[in-house]
N, CA, C and O atoms as a GROMACS GRO file, in nm:
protein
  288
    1UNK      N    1   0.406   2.850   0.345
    1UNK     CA    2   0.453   2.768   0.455
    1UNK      C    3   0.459   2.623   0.410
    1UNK      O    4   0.400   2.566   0.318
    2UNK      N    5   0.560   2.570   0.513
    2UNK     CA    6   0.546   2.404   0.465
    2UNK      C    7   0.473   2.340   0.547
    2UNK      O    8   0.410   2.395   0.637
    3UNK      N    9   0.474   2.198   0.522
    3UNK     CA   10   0.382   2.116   0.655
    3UNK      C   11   0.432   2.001   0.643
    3UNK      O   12   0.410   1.956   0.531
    4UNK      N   13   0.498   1.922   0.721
    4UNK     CA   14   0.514   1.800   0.679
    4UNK      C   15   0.454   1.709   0.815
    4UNK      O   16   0.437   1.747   0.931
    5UNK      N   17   0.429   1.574   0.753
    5UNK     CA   18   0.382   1.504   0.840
    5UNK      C   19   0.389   1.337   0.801
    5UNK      O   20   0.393   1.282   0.691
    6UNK      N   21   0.389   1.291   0.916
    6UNK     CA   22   0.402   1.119   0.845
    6UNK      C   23   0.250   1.034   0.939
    6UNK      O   24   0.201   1.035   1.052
    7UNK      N   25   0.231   0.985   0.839
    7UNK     CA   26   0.110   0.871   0.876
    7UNK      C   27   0.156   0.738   0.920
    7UNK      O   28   0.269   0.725   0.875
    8UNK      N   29   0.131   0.662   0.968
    8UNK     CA   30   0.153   0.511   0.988
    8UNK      C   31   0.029   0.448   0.968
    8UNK      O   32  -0.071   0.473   1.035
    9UNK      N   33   0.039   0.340   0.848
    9UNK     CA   34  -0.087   0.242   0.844
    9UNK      C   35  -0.027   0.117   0.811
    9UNK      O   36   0.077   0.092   0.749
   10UNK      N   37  -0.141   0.018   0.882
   10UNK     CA   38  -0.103  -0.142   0.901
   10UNK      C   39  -0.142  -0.180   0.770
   10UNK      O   40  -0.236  -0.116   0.721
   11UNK      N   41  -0.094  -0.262   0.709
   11UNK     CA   42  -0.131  -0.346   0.602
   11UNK      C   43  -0.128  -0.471   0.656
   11UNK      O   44  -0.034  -0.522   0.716
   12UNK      N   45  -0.256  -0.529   0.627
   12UNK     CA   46  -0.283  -0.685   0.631
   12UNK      C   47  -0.265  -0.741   0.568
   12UNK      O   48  -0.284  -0.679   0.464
   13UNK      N   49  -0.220  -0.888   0.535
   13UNK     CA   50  -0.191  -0.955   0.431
   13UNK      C   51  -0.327  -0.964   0.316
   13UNK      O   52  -0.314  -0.948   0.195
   14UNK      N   53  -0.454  -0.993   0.386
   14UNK     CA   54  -0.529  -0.959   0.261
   14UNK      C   55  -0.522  -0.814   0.210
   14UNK      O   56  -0.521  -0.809   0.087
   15UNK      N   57  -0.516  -0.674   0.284
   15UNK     CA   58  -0.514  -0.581   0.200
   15UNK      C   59  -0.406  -0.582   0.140
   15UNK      O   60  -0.415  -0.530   0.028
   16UNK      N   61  -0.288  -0.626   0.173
   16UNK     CA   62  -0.164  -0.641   0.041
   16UNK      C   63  -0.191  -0.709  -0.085
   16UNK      O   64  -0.163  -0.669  -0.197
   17UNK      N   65  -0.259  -0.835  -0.048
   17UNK     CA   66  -0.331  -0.915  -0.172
   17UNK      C   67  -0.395  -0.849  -0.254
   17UNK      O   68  -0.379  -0.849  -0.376
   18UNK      N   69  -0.486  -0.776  -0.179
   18UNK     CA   70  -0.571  -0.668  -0.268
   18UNK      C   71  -0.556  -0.562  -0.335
   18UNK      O   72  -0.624  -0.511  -0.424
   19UNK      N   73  -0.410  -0.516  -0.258
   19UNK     CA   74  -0.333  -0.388  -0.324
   19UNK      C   75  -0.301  -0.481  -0.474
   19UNK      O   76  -0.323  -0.448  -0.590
   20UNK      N   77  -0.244  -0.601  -0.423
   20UNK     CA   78  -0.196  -0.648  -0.540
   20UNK      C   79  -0.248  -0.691  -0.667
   20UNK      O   80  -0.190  -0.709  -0.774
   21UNK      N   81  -0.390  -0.706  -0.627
   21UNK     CA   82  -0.470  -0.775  -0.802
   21UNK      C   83  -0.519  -0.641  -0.842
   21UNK      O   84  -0.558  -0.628  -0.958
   22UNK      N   85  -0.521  -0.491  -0.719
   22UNK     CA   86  -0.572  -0.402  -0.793
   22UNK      C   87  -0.472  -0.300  -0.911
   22UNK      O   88  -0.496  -0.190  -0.962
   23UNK      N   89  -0.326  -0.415  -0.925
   23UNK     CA   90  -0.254  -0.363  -1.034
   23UNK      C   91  -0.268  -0.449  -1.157
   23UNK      O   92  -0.311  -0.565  -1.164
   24UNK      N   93  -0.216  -0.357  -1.270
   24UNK     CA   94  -0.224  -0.418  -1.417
   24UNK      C   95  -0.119  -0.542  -1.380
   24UNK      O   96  -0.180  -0.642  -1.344
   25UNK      N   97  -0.044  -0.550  -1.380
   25UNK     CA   98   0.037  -0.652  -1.311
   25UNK      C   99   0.016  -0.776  -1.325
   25UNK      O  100   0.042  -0.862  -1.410
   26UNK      N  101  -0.074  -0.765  -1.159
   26UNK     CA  102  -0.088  -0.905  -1.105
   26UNK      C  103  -0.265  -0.871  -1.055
   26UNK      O  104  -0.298  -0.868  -0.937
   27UNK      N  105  -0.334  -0.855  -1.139
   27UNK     CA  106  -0.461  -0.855  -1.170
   27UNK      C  107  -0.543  -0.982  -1.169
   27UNK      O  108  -0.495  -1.068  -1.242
   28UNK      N  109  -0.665  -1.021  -1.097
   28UNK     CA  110  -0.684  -1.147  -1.132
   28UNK      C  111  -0.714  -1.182  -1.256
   28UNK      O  112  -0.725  -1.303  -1.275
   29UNK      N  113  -0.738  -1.081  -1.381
   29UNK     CA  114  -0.791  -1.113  -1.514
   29UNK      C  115  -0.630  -1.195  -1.569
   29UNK      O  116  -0.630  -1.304  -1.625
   30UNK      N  117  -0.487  -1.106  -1.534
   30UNK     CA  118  -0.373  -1.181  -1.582
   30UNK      C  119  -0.293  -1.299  -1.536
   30UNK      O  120  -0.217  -1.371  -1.601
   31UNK      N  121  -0.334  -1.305  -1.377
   31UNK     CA  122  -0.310  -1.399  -1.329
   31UNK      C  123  -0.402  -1.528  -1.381
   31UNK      O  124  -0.336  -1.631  -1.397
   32UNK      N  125  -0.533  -1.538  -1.408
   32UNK     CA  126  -0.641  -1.611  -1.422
   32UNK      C  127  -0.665  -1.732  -1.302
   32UNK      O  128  -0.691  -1.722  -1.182
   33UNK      N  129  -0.642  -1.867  -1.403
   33UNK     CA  130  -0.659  -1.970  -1.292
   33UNK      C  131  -0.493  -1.983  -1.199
   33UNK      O  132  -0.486  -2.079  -1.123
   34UNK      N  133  -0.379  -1.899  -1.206
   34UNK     CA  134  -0.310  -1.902  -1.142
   34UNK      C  135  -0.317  -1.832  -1.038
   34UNK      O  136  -0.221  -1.852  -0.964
   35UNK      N  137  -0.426  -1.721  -0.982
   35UNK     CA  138  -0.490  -1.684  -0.875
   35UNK      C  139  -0.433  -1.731  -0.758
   35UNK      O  140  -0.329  -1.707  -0.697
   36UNK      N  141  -0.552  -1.824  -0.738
   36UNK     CA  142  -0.530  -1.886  -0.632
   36UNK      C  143  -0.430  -1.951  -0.530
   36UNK      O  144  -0.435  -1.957  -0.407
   37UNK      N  145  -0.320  -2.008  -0.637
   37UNK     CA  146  -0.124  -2.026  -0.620
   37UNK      C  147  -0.069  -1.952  -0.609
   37UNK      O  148   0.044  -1.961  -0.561
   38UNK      N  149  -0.146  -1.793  -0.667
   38UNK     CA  150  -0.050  -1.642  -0.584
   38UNK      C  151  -0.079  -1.591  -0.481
   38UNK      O  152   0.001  -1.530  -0.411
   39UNK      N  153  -0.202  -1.608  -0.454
   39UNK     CA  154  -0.230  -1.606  -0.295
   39UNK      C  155  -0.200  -1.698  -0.226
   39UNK      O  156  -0.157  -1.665  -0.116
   40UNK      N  157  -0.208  -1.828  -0.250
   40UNK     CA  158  -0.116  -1.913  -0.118
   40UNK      C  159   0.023  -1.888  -0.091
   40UNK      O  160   0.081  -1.899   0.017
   41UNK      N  161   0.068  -1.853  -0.200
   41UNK     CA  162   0.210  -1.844  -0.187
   41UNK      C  163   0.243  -1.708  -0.151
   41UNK      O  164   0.364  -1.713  -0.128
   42UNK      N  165   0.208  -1.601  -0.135
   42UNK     CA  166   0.198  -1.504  -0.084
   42UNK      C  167   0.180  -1.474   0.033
   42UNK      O  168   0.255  -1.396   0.092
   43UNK      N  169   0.052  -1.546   0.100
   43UNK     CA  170   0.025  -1.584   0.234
   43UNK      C  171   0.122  -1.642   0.286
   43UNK      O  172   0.161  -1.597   0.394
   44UNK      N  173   0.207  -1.785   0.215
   44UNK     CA  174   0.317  -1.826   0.303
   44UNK      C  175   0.384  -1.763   0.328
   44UNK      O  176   0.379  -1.740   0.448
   45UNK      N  177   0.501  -1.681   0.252
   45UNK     CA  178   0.598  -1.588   0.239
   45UNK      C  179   0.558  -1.461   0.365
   45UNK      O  180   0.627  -1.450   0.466
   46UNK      N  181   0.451  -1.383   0.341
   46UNK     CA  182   0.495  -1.312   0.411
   46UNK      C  183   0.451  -1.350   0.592
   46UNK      O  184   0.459  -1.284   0.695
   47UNK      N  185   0.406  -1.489   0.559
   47UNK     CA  186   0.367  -1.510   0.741
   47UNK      C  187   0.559  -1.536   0.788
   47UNK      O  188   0.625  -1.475   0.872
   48UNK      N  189   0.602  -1.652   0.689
   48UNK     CA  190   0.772  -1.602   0.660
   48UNK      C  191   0.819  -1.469   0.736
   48UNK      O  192   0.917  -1.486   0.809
   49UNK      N  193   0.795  -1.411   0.735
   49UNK     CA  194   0.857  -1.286   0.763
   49UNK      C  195   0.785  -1.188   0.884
   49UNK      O  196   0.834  -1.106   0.961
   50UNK      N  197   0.667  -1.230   0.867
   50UNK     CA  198   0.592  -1.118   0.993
   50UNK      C  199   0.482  -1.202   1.091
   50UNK      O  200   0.401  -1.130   1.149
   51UNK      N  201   0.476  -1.300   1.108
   51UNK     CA  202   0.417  -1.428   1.237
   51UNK      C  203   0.256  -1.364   1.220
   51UNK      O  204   0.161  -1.428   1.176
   52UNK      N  205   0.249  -1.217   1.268
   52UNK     CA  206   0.156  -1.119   1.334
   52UNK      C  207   0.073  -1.108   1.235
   52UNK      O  208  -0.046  -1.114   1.264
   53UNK      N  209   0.126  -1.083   1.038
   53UNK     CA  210   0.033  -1.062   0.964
   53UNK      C  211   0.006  -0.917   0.941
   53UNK      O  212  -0.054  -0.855   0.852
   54UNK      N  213   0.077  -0.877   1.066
   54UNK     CA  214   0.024  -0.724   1.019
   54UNK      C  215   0.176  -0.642   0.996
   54UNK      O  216   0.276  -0.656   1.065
   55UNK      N  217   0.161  -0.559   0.886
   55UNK     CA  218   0.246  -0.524   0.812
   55UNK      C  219   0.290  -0.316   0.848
   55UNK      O  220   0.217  -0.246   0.777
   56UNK      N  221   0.375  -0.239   0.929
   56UNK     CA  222   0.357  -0.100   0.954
   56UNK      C  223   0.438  -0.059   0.849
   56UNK      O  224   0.551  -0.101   0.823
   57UNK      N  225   0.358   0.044   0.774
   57UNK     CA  226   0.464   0.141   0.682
   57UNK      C  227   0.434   0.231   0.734
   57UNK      O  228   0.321   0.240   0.782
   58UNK      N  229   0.571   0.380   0.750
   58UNK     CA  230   0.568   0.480   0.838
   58UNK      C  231   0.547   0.591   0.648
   58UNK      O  232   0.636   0.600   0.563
   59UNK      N  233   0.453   0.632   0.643
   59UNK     CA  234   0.505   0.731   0.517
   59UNK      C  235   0.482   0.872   0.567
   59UNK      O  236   0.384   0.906   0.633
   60UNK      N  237   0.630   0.989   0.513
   60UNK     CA  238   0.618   1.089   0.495
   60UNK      C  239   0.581   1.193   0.418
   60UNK      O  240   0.622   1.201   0.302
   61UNK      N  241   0.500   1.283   0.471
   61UNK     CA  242   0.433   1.382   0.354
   61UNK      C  243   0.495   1.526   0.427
   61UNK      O  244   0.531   1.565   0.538
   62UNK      N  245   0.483   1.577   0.290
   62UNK     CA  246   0.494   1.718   0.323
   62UNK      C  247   0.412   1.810   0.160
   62UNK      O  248   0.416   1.770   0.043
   63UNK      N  249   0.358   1.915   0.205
   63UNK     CA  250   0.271   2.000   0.132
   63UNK      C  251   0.369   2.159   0.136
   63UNK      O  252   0.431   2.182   0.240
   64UNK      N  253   0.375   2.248   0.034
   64UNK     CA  254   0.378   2.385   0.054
   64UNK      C  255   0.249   2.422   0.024
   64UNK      O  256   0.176   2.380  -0.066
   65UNK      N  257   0.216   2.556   0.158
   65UNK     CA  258   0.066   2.624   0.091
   65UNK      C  259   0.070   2.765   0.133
   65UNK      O  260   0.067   2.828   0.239
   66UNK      N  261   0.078   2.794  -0.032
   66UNK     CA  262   0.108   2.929  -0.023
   66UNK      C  263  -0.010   3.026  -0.104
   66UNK      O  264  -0.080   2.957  -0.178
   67UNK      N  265  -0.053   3.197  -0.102
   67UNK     CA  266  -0.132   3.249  -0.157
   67UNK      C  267  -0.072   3.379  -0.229
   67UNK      O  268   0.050   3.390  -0.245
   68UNK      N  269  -0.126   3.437  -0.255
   68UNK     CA  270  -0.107   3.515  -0.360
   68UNK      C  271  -0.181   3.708  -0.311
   68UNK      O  272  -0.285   3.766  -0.341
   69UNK      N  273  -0.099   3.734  -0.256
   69UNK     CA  274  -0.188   3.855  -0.230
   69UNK      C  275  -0.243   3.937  -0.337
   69UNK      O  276  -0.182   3.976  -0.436
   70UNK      N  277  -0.405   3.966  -0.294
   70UNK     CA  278  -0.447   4.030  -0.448
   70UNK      C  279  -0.441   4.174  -0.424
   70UNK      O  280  -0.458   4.214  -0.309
   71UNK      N  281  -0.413   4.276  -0.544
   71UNK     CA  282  -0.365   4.388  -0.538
   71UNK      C  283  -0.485   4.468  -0.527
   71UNK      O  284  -0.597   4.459  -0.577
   72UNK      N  285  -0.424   4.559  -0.437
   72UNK     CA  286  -0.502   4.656  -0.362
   72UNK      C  287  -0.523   4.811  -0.460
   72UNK      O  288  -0.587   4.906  -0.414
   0.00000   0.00000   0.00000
């Protein structure tokens, strides 16, 4: 059978921040002392765009789960 289903979760601008240094990327070890200028500027931008701060992504999932009848 299949299953599909979708979640909705808010992202806050700090958990986006945080999504964000927790990549190789934009890490605070590679960013270093430029840190701090990627979070302000980050903070500006997306208040830019969302007043509220809070951010909805709708994501869809779906699973097959299937078994195996064992022989009789």
């Amino acid at each position: 059978r299949r299953y599909e289903f979708t979640e909705v979760h808010d992202w806050t601008v700090d958990a986006l921040i945080g999504l964000m240094y927790s990549t190789s990327v934009l890490s605070r070890v590679v960013l270093a002392d430029r840190a701090g200028a990627f979070e302000a500027d980050m903070r500006q931008r997306l208040a830019a765009v969302e007043p509220s701060g809070v951010f909805r992504e709708r994501a869809s999932f779906a699973y097959d789960l299937g078994y195996r009848r064992r022989a009789v």
